[in-house]
N, CA, C and O atoms as a Tinker XYZ file with bonds, in Angstrom:
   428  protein
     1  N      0.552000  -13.905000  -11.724000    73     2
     2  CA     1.227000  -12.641000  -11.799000    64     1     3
     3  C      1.065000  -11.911000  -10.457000    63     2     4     5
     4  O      0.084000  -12.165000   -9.757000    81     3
     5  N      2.002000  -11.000000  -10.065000    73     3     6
     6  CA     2.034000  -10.616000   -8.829000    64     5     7
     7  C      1.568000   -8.727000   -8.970000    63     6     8     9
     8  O      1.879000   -8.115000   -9.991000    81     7
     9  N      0.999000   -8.193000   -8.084000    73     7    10
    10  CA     0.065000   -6.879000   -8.194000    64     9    11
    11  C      0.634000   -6.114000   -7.064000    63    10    12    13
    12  O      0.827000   -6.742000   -6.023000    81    11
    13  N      0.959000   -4.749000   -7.107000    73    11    14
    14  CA     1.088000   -4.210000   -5.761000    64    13    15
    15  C     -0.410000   -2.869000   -6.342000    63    14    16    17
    16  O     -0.733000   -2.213000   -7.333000    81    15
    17  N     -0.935000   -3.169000   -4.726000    73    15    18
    18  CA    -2.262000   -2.968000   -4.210000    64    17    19
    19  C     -1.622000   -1.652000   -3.360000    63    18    20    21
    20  O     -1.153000   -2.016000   -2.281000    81    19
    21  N     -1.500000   -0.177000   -3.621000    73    19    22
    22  CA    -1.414000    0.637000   -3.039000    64    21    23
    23  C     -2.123000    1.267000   -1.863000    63    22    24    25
    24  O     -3.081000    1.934000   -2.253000    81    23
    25  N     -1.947000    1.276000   -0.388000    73    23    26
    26  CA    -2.996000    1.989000   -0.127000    64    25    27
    27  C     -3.233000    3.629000    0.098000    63    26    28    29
    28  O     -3.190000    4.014000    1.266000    81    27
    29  N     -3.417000    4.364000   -0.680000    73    27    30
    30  CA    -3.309000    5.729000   -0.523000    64    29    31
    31  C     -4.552000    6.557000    0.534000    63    30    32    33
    32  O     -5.737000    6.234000    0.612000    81    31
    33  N     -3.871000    7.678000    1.272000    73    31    34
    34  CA    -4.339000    8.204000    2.676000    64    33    35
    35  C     -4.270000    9.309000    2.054000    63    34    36    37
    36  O     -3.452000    9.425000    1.141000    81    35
    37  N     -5.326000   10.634000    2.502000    73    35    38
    38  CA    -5.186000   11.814000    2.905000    64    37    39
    39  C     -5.852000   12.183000    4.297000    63    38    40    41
    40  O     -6.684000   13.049000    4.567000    81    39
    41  N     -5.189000   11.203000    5.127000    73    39    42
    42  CA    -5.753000   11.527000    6.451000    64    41    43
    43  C     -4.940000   11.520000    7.071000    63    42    44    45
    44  O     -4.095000   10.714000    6.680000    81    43
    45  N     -4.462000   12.449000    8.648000    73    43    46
    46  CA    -3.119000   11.894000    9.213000    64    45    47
    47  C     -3.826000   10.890000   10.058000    63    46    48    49
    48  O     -2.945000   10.037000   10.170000    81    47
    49  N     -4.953000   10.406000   10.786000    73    47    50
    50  CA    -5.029000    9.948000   11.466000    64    49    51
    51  C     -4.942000    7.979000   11.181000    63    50    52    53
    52  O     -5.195000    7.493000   10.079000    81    51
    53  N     -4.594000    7.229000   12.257000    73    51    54
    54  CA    -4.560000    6.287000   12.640000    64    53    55
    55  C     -5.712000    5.196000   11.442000    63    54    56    57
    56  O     -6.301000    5.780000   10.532000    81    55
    57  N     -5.832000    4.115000   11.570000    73    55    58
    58  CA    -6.984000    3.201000   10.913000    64    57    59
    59  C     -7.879000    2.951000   12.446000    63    58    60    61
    60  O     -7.309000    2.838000   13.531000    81    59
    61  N     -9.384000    2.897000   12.255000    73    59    62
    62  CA   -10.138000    3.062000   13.137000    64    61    63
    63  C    -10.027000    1.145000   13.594000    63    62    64    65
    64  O     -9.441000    0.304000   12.913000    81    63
    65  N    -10.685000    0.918000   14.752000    73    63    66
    66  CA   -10.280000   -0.307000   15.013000    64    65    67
    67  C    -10.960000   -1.673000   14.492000    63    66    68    69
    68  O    -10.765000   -2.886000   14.559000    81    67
    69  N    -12.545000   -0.079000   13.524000    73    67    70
    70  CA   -13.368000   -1.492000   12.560000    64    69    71
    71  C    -12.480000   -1.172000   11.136000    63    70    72    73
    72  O    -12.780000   -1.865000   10.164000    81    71
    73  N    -11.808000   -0.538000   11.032000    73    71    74
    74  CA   -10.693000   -0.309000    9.764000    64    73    75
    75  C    -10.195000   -1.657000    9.851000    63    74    76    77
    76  O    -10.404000   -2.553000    9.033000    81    75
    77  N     -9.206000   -1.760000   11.399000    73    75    78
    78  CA    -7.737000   -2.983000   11.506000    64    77    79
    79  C     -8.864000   -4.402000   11.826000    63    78    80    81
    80  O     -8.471000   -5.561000   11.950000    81    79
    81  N    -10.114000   -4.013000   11.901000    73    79    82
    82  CA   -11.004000   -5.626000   12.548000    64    81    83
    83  C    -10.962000   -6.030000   10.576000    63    82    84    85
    84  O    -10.496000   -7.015000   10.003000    81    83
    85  N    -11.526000   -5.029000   10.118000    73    83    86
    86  CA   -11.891000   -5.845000    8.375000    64    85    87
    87  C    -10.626000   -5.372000    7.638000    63    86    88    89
    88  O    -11.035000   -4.465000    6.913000    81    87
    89  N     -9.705000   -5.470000    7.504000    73    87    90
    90  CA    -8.216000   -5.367000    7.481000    64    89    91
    91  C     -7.651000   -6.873000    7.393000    63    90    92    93
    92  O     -7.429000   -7.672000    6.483000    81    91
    93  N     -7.519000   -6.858000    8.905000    73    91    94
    94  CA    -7.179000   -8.499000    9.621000    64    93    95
    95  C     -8.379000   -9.732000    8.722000    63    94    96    97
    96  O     -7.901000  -10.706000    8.141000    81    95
    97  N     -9.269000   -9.585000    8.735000    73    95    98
    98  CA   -10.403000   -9.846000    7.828000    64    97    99
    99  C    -10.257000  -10.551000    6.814000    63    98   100   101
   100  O    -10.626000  -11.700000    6.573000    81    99
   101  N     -9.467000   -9.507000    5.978000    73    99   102
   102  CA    -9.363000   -9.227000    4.283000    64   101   103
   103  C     -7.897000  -10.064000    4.451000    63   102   104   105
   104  O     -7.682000  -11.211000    4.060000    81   103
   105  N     -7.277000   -9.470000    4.906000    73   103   106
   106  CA    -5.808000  -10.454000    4.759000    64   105   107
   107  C     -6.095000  -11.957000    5.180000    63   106   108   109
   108  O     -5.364000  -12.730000    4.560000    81   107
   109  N     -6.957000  -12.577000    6.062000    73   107   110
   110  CA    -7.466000  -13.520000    6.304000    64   109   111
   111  C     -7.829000  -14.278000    5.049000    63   110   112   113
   112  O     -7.504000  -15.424000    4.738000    81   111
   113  N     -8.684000  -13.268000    4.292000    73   111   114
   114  CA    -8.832000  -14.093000    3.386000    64   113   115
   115  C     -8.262000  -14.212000    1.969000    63   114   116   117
   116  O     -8.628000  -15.015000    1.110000    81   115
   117  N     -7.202000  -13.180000    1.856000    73   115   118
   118  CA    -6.236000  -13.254000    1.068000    64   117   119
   119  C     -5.135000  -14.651000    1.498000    63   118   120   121
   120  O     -4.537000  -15.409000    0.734000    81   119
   121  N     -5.152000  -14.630000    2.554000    73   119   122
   122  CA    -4.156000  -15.961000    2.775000    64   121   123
   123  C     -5.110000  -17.212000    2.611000    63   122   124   125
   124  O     -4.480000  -18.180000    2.183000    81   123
   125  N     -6.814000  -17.535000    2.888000    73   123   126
   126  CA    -6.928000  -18.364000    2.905000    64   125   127
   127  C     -7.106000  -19.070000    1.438000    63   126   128   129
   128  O     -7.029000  -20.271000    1.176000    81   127
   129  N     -7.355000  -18.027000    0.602000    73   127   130
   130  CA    -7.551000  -18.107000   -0.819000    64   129   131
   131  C     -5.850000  -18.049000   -1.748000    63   130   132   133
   132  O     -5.579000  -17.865000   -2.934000    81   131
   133  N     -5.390000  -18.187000   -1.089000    73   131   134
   134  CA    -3.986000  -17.992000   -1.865000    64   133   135
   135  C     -3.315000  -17.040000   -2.912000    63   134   136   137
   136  O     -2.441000  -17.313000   -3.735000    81   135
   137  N     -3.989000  -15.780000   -2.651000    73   135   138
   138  CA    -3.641000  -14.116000   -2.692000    64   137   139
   139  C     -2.083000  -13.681000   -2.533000    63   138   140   141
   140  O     -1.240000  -13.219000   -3.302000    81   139
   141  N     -2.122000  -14.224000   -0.521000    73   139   142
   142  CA    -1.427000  -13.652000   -0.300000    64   141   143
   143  C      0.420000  -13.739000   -0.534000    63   142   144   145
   144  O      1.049000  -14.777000   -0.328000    81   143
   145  N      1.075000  -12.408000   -1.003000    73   143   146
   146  CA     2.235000  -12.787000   -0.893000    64   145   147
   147  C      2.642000  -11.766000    0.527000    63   146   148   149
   148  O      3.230000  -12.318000    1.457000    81   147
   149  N      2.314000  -10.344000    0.624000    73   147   150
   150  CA     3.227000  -10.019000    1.721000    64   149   151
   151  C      2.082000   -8.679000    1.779000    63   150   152   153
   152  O      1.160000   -8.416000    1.007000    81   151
   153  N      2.448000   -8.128000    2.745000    73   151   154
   154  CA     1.617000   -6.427000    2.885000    64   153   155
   155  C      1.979000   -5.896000    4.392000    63   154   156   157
   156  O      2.188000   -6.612000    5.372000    81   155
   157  N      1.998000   -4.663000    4.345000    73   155   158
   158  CA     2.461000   -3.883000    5.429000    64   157   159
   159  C      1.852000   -2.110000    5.295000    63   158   160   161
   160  O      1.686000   -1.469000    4.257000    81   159
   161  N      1.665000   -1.750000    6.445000    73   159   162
   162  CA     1.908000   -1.023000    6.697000    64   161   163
   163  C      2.800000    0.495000    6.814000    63   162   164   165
   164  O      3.602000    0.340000    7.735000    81   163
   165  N      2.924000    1.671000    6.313000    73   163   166
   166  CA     3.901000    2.591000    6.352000    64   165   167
   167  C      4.078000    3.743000    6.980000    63   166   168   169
   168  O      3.477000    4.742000    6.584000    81   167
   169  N      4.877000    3.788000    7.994000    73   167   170
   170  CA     4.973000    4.989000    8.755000    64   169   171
   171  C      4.396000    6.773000    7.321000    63   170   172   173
   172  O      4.132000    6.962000    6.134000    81   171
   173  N      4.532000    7.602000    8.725000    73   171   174
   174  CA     3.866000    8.877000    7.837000    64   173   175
   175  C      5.023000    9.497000    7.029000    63   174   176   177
   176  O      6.154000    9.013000    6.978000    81   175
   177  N      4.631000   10.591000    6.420000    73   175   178
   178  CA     5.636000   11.081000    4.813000    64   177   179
   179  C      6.662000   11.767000    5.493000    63   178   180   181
   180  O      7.723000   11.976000    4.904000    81   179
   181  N      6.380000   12.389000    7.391000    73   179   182
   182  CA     7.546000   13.043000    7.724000    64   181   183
   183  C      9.059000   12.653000    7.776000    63   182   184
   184  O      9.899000   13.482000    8.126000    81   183
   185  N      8.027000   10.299000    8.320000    73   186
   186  CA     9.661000   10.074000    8.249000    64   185   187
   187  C     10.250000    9.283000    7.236000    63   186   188   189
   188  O     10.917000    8.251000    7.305000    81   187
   189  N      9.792000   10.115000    6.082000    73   187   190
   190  CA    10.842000    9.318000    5.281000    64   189   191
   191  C     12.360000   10.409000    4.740000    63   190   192   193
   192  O     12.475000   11.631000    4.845000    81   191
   193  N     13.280000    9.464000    4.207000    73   191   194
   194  CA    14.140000   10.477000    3.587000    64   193   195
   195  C     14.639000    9.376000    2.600000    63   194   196   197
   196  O     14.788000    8.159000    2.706000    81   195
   197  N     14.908000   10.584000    1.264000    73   195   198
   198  CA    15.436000   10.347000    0.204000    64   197   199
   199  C     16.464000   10.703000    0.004000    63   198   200   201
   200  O     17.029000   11.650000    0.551000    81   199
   201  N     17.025000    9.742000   -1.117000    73   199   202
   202  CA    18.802000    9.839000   -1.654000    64   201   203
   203  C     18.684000    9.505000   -2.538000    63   202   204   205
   204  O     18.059000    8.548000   -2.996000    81   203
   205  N     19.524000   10.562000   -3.126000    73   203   206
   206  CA    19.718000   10.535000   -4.645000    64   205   207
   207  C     21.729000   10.232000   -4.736000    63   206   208   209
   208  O     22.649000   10.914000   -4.283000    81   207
   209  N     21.734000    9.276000   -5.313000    73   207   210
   210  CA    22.943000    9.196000   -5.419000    64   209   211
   211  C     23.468000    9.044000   -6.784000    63   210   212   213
   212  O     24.520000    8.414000   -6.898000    81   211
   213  N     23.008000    9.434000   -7.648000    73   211   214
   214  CA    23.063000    9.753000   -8.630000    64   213   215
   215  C     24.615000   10.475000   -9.186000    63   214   216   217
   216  O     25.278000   10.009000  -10.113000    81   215
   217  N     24.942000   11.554000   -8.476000    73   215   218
   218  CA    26.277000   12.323000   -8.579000    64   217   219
   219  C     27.363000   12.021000   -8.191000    63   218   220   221
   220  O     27.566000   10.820000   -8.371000    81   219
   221  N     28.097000   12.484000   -7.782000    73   219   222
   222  CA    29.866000   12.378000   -6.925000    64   221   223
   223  C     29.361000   11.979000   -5.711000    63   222   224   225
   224  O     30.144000   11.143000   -5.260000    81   223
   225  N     28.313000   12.186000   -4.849000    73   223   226
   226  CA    28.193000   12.214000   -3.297000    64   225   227
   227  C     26.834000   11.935000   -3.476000    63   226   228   229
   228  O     26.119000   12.343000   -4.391000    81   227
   229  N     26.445000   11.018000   -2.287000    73   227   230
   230  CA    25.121000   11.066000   -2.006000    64   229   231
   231  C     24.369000   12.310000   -1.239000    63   230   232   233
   232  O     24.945000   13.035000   -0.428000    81   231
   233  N     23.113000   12.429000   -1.589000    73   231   234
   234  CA    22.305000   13.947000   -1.327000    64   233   235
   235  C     21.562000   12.899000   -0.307000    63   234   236   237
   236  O     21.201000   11.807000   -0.747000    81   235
   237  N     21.296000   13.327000    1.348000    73   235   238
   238  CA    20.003000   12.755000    1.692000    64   237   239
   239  C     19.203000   14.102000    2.469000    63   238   240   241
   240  O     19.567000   14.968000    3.264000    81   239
   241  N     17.763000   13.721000    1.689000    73   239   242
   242  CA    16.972000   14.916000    2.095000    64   241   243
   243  C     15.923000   14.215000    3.121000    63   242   244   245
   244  O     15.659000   13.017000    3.012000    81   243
   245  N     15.242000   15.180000    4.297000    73   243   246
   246  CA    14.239000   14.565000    5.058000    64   245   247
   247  C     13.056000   14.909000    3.876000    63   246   248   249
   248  O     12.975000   15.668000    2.910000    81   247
   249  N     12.046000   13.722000    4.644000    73   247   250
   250  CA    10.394000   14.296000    3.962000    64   249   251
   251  C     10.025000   13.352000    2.757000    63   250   252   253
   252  O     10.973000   12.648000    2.411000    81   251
   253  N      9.189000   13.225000    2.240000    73   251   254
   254  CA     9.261000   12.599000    1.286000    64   253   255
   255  C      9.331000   13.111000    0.032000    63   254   256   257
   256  O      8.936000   14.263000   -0.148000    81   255
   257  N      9.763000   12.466000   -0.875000    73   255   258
   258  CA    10.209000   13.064000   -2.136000    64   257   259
   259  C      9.256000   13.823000   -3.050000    63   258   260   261
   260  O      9.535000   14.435000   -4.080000    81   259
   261  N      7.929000   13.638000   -2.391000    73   259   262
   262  CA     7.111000   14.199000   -3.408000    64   261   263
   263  C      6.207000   15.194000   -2.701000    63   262   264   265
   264  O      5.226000   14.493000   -2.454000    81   263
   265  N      5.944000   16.421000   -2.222000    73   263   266
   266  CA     4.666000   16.891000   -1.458000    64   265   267
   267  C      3.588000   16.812000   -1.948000    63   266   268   269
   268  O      3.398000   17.191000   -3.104000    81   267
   269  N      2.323000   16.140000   -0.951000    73   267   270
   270  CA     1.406000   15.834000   -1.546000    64   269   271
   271  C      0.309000   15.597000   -0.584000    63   270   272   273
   272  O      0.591000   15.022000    0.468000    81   271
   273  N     -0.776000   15.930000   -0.787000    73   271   274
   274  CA    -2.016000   16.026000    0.818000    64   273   275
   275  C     -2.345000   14.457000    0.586000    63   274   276   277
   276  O     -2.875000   14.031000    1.612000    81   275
   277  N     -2.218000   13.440000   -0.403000    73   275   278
   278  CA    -2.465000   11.964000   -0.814000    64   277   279
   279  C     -0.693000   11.232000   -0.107000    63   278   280   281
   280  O      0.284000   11.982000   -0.102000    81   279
   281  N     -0.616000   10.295000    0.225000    73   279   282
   282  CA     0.531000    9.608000    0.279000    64   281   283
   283  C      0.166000    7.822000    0.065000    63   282   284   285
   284  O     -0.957000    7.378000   -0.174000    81   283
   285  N      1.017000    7.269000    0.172000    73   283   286
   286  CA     1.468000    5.706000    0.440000    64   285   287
   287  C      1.345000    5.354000    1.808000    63   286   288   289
   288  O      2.408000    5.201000    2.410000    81   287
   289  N      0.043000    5.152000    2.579000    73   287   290
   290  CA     0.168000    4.664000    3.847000    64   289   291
   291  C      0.458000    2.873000    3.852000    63   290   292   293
   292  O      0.901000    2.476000    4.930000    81   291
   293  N      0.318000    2.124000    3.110000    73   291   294
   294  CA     0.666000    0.439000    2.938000    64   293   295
   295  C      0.441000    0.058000    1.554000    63   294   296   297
   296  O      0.563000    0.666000    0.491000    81   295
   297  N      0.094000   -1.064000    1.852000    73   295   298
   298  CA     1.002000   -1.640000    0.789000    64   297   299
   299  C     -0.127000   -3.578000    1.030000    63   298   300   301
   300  O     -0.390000   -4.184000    2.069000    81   299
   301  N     -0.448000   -3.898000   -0.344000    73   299   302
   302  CA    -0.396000   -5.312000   -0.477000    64   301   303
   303  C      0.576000   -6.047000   -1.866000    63   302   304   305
   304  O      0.772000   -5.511000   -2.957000    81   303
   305  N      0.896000   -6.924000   -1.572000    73   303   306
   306  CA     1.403000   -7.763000   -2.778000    64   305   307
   307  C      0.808000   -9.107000   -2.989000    63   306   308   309
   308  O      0.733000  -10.107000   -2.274000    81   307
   309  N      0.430000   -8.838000   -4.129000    73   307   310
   310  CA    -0.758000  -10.147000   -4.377000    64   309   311
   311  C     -0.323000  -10.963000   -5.407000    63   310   312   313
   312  O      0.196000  -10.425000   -6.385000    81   311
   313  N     -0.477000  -12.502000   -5.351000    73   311   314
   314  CA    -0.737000  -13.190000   -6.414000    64   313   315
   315  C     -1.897000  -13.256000   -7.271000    63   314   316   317
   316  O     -2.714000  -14.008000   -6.740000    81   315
   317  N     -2.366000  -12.751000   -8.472000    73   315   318
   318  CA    -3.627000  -13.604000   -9.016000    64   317   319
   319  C     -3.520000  -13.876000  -10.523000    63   318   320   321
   320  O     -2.439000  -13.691000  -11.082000    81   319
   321  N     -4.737000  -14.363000  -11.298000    73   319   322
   322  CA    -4.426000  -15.164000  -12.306000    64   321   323
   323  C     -4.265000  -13.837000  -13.083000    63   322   324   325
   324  O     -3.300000  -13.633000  -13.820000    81   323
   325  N     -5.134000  -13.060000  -12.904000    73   323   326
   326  CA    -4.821000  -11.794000  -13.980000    64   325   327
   327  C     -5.471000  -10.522000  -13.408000    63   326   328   329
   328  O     -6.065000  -10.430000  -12.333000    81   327
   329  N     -5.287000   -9.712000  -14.175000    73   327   330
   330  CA    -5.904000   -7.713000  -13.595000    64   329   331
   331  C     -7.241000   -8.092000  -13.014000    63   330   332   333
   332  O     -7.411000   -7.793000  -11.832000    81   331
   333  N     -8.403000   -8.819000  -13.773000    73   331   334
   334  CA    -9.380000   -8.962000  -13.557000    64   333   335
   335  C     -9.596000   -9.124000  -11.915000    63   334   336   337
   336  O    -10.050000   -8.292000  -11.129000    81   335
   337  N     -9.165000  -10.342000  -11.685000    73   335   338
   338  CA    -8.938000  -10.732000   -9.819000    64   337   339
   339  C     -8.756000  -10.351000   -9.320000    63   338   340   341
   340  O     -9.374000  -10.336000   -8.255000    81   339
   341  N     -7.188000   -9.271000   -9.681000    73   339   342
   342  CA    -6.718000   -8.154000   -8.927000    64   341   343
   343  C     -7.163000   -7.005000   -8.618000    63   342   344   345
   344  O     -6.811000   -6.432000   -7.587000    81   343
   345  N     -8.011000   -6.503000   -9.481000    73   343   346
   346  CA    -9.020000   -5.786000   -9.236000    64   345   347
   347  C    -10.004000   -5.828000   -8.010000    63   346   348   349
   348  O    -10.039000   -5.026000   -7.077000    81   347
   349  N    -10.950000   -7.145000   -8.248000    73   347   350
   350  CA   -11.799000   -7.525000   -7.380000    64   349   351
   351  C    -11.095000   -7.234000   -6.282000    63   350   352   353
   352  O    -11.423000   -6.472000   -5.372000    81   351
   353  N    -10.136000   -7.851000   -6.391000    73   351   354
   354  CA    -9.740000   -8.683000   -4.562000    64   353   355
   355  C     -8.635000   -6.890000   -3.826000    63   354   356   357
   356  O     -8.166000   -6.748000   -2.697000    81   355
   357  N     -8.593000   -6.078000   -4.784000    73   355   358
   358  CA    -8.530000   -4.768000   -4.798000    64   357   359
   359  C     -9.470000   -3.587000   -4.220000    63   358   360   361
   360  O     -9.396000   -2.663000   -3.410000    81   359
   361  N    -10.371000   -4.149000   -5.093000    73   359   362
   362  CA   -11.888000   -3.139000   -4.393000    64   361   363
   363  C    -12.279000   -3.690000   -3.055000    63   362   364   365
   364  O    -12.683000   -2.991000   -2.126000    81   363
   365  N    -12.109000   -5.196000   -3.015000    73   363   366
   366  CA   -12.516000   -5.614000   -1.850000    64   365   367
   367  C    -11.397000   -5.083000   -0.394000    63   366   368   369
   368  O    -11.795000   -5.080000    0.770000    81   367
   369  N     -9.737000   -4.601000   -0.903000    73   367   370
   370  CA    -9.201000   -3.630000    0.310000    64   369   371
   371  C     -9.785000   -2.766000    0.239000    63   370   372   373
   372  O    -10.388000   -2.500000    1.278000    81   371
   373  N     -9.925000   -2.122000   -0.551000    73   371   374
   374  CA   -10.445000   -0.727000   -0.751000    64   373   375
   375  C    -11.732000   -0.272000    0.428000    63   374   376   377
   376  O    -11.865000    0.779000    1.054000    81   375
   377  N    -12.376000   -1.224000    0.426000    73   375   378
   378  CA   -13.370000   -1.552000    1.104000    64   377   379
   379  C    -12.622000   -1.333000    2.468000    63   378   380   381
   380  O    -12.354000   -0.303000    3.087000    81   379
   381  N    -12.340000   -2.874000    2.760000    73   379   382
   382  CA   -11.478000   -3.033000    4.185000    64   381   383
   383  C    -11.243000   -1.902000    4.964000    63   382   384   385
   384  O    -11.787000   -1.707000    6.051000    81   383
   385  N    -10.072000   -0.807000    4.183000    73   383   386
   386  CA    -9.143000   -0.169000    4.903000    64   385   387
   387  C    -10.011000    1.261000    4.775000    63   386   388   389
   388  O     -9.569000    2.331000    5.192000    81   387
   389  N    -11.351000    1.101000    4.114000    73   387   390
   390  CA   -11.908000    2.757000    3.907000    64   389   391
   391  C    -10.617000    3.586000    3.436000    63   390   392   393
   392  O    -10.157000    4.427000    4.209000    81   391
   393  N    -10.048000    3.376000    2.235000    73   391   394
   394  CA    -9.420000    4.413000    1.396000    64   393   395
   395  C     -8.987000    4.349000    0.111000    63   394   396   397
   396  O     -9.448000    3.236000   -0.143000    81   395
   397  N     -8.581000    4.607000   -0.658000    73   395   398
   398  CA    -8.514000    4.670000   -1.843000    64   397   399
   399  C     -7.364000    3.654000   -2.447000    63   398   400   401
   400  O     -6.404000    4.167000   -1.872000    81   399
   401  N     -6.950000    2.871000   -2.996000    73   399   402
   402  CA    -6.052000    2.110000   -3.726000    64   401   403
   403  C     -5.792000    2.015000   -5.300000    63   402   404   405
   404  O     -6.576000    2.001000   -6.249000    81   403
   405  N     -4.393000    1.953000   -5.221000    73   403   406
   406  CA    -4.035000    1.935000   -6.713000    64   405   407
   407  C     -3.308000    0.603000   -6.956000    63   406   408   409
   408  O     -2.310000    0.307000   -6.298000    81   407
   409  N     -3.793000   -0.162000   -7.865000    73   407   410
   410  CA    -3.109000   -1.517000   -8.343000    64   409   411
   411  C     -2.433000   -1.278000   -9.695000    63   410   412   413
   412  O     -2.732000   -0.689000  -10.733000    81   411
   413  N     -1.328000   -2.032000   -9.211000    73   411   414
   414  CA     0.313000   -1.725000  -10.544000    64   413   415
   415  C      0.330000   -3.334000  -10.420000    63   414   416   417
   416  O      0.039000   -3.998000   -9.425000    81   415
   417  N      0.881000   -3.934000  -12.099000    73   415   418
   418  CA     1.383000   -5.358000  -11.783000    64   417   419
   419  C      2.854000   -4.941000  -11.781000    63   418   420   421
   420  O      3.488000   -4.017000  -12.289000    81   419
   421  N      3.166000   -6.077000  -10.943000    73   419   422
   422  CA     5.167000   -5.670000  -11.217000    64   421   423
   423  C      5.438000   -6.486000  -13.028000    63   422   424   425
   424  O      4.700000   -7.105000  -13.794000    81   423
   425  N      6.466000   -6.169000  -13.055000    73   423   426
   426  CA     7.096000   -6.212000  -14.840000    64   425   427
   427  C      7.904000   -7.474000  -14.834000    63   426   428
   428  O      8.484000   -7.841000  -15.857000    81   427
């Protein structure tokens, strides 16, 4: 089953360079263990913009859709056998990136 591994920030600043050393690390060993499906990185909440196209015309607003001192700075997508793993191999970013993560399985 596949997991997205949130990484949530309330910091504006950068990942420190022992952040991106056990980062590089952790994805290391998400690929060598066969974890990995994909993960990235996300610019900050200024530049995003939303659309709602919902109506007659599309609406696009700057900013992100939600205000919030927490955001979505990246992102993992994981394979594992179940929540249990995903967890682990969860706490173990958590670790990595020094910040907080939320794990969702996709449906």
């Amino acid at each position: 089953m596949q997991y997205l591994v949130s990484v949530i920030d309330d910091t504006a600043g950068l990942a420190t360079r022992d952040e991106e050393a056990a980062i590089d690390a952790f994805n290391d060993r998400l690929t060598a263990e066969g974890y990995w499906v994909f993960a990235g990185g996300l610019a900050g909440p200024s530049s995003a913009t939303v659309i709602d196209n919902r109506g007659d015309e599309a609406i696009f607003t700057d900013g992100p859709f939600l205000e919030s001192k927490e955001y979505l700075a990246g992102f993992w997508i994981i394979e594992a056998a179940d929540l249990d793993v995903a967890l682990e191999l969860a706490a173990a970013g958590s670790k990595a990136c020094n910040r907080k993560v939320e794990v969702r399985p996709f449906q």
